[in-house]
N, CA, C and O atoms as a GROMACS GRO file, in nm:
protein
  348
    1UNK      N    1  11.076  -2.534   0.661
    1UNK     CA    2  11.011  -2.412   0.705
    1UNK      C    3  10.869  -2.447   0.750
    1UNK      O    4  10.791  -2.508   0.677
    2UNK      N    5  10.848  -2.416   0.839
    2UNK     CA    6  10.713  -2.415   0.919
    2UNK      C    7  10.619  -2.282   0.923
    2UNK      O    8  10.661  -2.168   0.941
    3UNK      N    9  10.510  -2.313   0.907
    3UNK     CA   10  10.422  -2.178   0.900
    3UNK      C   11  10.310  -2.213   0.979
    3UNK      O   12  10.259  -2.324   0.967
    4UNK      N   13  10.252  -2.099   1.089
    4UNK     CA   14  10.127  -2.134   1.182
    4UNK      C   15  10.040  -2.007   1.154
    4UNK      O   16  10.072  -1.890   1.175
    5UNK      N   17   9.902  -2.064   1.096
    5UNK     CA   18   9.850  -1.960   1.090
    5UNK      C   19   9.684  -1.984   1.169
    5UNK      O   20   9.618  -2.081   1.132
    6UNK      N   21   9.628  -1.890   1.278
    6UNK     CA   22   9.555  -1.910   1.329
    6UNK      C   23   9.396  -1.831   1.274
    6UNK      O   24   9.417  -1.722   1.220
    7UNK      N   25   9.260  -1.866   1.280
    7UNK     CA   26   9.232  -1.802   1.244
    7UNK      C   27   9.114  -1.761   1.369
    7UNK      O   28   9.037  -1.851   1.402
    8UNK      N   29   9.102  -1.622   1.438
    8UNK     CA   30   9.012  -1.649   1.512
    8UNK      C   31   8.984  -1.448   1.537
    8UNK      O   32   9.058  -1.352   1.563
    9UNK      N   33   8.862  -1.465   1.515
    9UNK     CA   34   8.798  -1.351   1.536
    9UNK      C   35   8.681  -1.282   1.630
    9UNK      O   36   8.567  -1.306   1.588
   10UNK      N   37   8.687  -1.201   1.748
   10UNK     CA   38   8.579  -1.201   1.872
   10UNK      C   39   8.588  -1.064   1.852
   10UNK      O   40   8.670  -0.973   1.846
   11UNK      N   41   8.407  -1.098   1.840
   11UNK     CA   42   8.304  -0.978   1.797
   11UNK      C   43   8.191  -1.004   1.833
   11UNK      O   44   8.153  -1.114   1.875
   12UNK      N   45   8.110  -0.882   1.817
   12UNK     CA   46   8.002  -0.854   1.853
   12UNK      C   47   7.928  -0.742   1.808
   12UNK      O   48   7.986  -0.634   1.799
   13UNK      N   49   7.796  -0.755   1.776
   13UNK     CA   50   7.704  -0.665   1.740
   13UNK      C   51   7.665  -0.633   1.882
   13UNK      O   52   7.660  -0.707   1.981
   14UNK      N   53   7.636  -0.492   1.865
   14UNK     CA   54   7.637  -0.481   1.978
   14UNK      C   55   7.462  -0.402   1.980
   14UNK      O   56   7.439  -0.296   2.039
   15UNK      N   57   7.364  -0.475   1.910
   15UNK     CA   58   7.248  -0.461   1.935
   15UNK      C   59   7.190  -0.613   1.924
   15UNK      O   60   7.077  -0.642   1.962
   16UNK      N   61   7.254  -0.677   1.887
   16UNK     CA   62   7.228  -0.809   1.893
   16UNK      C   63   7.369  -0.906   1.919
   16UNK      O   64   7.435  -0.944   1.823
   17UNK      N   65   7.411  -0.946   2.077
   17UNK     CA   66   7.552  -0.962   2.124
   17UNK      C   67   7.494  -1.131   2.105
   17UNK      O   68   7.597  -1.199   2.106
   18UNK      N   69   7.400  -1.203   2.092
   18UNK     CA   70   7.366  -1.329   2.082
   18UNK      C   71   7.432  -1.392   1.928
   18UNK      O   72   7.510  -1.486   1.943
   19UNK      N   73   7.417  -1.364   1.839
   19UNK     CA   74   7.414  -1.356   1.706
   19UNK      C   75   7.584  -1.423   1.671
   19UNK      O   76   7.688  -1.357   1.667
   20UNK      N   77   7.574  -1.514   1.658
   20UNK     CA   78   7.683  -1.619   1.566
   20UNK      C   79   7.695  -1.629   1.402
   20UNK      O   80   7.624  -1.716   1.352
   21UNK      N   81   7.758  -1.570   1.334
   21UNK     CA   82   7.746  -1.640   1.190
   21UNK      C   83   7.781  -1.756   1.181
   21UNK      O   84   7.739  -1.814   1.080
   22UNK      N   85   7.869  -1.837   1.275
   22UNK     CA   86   7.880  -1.972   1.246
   22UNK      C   87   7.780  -2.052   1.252
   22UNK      O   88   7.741  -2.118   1.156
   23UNK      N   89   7.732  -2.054   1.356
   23UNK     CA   90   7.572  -2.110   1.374
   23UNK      C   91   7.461  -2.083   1.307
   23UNK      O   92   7.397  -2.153   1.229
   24UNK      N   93   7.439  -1.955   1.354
   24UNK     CA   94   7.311  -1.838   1.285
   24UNK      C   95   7.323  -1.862   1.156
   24UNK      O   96   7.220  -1.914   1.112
   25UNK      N   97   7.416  -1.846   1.067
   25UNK     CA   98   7.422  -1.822   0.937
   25UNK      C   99   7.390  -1.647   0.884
   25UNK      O  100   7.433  -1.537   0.919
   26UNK      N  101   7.315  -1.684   0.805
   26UNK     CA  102   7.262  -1.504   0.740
   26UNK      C  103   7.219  -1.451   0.870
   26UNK      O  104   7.162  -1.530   0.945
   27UNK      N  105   7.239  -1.312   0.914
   27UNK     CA  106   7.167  -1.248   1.023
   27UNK      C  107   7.055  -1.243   0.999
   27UNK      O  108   7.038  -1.237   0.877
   28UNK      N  109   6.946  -1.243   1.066
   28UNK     CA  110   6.744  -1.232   1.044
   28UNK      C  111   6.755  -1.090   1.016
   28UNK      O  112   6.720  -1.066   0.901
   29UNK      N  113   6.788  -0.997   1.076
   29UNK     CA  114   6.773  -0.854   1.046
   29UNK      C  115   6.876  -0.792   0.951
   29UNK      O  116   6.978  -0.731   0.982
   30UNK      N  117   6.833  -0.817   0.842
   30UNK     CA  118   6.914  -0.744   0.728
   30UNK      C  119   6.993  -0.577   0.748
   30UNK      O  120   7.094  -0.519   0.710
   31UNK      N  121   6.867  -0.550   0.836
   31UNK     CA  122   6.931  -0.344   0.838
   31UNK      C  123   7.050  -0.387   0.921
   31UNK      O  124   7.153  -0.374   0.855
   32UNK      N  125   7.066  -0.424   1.017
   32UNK     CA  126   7.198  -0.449   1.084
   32UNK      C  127   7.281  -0.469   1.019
   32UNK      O  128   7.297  -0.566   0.945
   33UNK      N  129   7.392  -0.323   1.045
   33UNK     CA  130   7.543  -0.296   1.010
   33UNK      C  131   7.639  -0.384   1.083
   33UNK      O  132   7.734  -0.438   1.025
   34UNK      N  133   7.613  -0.400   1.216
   34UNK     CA  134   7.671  -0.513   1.315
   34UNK      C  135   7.676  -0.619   1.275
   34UNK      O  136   7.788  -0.670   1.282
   35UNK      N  137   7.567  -0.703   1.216
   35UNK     CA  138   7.539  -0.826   1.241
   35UNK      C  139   7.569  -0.896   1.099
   35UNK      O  140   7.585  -1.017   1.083
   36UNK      N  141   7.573  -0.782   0.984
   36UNK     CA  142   7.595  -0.802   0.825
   36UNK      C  143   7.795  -0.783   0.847
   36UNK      O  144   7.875  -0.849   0.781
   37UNK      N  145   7.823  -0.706   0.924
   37UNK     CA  146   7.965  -0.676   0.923
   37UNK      C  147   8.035  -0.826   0.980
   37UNK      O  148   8.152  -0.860   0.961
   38UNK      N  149   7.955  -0.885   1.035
   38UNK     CA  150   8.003  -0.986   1.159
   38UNK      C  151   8.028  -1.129   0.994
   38UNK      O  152   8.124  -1.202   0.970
   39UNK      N  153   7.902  -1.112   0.923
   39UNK     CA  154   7.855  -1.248   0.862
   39UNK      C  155   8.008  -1.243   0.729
   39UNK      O  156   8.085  -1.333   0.696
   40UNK      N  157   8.001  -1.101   0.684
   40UNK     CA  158   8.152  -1.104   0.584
   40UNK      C  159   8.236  -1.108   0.635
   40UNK      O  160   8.327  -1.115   0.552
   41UNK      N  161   8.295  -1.109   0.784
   41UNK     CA  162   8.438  -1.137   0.826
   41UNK      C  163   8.449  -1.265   0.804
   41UNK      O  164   8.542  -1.320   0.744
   42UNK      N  165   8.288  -1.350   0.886
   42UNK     CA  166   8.306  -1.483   0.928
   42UNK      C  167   8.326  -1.559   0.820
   42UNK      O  168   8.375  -1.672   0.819
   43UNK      N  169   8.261  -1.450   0.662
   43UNK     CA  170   8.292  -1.545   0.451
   43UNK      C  171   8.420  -1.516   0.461
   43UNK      O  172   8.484  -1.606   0.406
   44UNK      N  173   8.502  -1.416   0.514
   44UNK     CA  174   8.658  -1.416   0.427
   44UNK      C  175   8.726  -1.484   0.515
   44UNK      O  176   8.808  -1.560   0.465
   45UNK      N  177   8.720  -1.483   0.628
   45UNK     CA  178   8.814  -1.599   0.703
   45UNK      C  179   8.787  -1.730   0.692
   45UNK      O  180   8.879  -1.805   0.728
   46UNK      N  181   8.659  -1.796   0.641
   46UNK     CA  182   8.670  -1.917   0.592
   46UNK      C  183   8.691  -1.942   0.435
   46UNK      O  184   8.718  -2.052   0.387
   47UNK      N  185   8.674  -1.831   0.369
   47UNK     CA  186   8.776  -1.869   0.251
   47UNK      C  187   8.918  -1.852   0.246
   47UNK      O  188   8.989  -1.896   0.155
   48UNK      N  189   8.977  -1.759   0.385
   48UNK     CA  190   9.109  -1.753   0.360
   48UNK      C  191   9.161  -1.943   0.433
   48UNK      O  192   9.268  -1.990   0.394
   49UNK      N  193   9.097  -2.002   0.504
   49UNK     CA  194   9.107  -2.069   0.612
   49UNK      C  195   9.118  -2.242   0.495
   49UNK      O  196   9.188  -2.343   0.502
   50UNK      N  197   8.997  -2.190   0.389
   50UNK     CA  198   9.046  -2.312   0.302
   50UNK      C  199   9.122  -2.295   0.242
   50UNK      O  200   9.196  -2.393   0.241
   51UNK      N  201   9.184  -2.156   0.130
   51UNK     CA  202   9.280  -2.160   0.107
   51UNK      C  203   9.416  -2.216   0.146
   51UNK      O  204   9.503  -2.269   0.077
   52UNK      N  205   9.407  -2.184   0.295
   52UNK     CA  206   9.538  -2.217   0.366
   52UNK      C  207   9.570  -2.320   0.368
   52UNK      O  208   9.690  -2.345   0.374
   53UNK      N  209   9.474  -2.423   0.365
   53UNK     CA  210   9.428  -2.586   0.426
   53UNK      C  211   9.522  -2.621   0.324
   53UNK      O  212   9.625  -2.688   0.334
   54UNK      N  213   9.458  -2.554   0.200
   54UNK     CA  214   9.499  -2.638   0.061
   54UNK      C  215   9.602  -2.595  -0.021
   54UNK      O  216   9.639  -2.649  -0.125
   55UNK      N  217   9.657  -2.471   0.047
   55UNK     CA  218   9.806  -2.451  -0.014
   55UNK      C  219   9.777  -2.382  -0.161
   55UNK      O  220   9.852  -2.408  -0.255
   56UNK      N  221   9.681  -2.306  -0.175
   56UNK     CA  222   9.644  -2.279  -0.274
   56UNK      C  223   9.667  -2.077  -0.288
   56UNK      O  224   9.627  -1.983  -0.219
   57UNK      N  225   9.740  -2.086  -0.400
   57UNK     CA  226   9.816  -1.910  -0.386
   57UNK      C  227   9.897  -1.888  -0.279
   57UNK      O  228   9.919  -1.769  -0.254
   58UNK      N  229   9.966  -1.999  -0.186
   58UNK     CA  230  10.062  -1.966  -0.105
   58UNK      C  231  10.210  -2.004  -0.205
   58UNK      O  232  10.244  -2.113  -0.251
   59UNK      N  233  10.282  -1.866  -0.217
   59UNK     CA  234  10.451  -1.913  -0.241
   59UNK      C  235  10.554  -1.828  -0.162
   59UNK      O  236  10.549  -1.713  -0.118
   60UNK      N  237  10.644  -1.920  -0.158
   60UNK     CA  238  10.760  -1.854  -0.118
   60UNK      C  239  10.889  -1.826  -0.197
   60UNK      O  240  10.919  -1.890  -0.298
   61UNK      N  241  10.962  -1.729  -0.148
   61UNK     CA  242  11.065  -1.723  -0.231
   61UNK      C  243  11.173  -1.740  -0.112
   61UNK      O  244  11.154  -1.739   0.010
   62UNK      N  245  11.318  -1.760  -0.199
   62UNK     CA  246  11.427  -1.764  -0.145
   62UNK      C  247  11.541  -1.718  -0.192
   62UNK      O  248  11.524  -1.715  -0.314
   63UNK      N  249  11.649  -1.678  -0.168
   63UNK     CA  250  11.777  -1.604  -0.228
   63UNK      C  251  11.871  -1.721  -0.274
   63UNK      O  252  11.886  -1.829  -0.217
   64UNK      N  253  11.930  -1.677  -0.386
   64UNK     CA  254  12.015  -1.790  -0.461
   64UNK      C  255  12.143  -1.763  -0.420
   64UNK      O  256  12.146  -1.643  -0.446
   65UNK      N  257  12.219  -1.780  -0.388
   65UNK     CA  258  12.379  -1.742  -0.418
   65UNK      C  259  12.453  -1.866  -0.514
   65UNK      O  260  12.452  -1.988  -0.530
   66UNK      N  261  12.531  -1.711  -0.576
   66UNK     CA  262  12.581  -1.816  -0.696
   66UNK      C  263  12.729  -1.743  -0.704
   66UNK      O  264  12.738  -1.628  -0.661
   67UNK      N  265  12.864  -1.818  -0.767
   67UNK     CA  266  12.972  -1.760  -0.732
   67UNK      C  267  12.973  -1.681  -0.867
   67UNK      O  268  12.902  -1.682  -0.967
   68UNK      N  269  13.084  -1.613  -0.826
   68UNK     CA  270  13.087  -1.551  -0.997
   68UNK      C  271  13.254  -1.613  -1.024
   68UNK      O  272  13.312  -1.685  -0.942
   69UNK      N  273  13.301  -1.578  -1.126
   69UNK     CA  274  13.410  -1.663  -1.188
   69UNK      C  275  13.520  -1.563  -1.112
   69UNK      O  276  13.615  -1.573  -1.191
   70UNK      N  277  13.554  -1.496  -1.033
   70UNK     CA  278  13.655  -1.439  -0.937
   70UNK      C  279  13.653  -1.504  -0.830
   70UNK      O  280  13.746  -1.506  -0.748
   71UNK      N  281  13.540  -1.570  -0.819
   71UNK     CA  282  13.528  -1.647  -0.715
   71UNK      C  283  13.478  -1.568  -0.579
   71UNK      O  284  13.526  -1.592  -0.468
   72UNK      N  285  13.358  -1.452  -0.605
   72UNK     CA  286  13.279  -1.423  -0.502
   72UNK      C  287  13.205  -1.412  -0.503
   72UNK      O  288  13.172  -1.370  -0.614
   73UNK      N  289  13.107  -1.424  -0.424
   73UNK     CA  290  12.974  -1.480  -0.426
   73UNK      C  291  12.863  -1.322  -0.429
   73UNK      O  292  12.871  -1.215  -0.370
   74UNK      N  293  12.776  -1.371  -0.518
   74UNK     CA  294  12.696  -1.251  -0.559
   74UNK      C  295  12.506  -1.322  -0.528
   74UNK      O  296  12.455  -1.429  -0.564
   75UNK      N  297  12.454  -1.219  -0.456
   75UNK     CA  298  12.292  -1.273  -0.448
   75UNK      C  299  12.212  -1.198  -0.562
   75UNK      O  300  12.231  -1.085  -0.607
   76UNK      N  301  12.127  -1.286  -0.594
   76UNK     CA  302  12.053  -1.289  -0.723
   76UNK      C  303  11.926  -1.223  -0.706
   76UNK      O  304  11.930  -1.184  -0.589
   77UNK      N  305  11.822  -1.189  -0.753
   77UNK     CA  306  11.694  -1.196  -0.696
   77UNK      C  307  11.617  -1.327  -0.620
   77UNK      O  308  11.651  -1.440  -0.586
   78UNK      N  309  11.505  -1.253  -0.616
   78UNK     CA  310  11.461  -1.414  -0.492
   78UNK      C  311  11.393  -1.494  -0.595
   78UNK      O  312  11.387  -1.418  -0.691
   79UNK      N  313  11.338  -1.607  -0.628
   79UNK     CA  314  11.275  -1.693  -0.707
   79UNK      C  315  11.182  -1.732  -0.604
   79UNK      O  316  11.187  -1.766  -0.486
   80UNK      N  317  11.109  -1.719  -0.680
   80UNK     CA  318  10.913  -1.769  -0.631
   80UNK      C  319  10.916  -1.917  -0.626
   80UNK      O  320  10.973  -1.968  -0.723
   81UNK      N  321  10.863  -2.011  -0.525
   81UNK     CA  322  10.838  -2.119  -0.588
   81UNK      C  323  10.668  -2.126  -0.493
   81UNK      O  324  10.619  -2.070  -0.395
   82UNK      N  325  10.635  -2.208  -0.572
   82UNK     CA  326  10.542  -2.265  -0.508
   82UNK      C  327  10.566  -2.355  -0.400
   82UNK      O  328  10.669  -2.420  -0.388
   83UNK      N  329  10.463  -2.358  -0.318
   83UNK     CA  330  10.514  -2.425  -0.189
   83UNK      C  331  10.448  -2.617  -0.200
   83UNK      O  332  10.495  -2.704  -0.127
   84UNK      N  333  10.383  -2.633  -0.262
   84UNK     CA  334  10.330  -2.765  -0.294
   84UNK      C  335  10.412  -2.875  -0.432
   84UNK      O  336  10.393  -2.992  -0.465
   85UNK      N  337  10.518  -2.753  -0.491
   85UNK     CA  338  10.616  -2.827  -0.556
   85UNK      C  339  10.748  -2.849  -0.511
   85UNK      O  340  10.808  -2.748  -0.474
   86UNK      N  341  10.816  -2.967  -0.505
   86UNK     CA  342  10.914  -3.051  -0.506
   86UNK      C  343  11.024  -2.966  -0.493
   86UNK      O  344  11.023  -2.878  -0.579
   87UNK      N  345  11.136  -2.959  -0.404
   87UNK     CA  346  11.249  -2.881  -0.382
   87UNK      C  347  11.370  -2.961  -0.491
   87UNK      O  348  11.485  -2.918  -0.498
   0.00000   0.00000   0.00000
């Protein structure tokens, strides 16, 4: 199983359209709703972005089938596994 996850977000304050949190860092003008809104997208997508890197709180589940003694097959609930442990 393959998973692609991209992370990319285009915005703008739109009293200050110059203004990068990647670069910039903290906005200079604190009162700015724009430019403070811009700087917490740009914190949760790079903590979701290491998360992802590192496989960390990602699981999947999958469906079991198992026969039953008549000999037909019955699905189980799904079982969680983690995705960084061993199949």
């Amino acid at each position: 199983m393959s998973l692609k996850v991209r992370f990319r977000f285009d915005g703008r304050c739109s009293m200050h359209p110059r203004y990068n949190p990647e670069e910039d860092g903290r906005p200079q003008s604190k009162d700015c709703a724009g430019c403070e809104s811009l700087y917490v997208i740009y914190l949760y997508s790079r903590i979701a972005r290491s998360k992802a890197e590192s496989g960390d709180g990602l699981s999947r589940s999958r469906r079991v089938k198992q026969t039953t003694p008549e000999g037909s097959s019955a699905e189980q609930q799904p079982e969680s596994t983690s995705l960084g442990e061993p199949e």
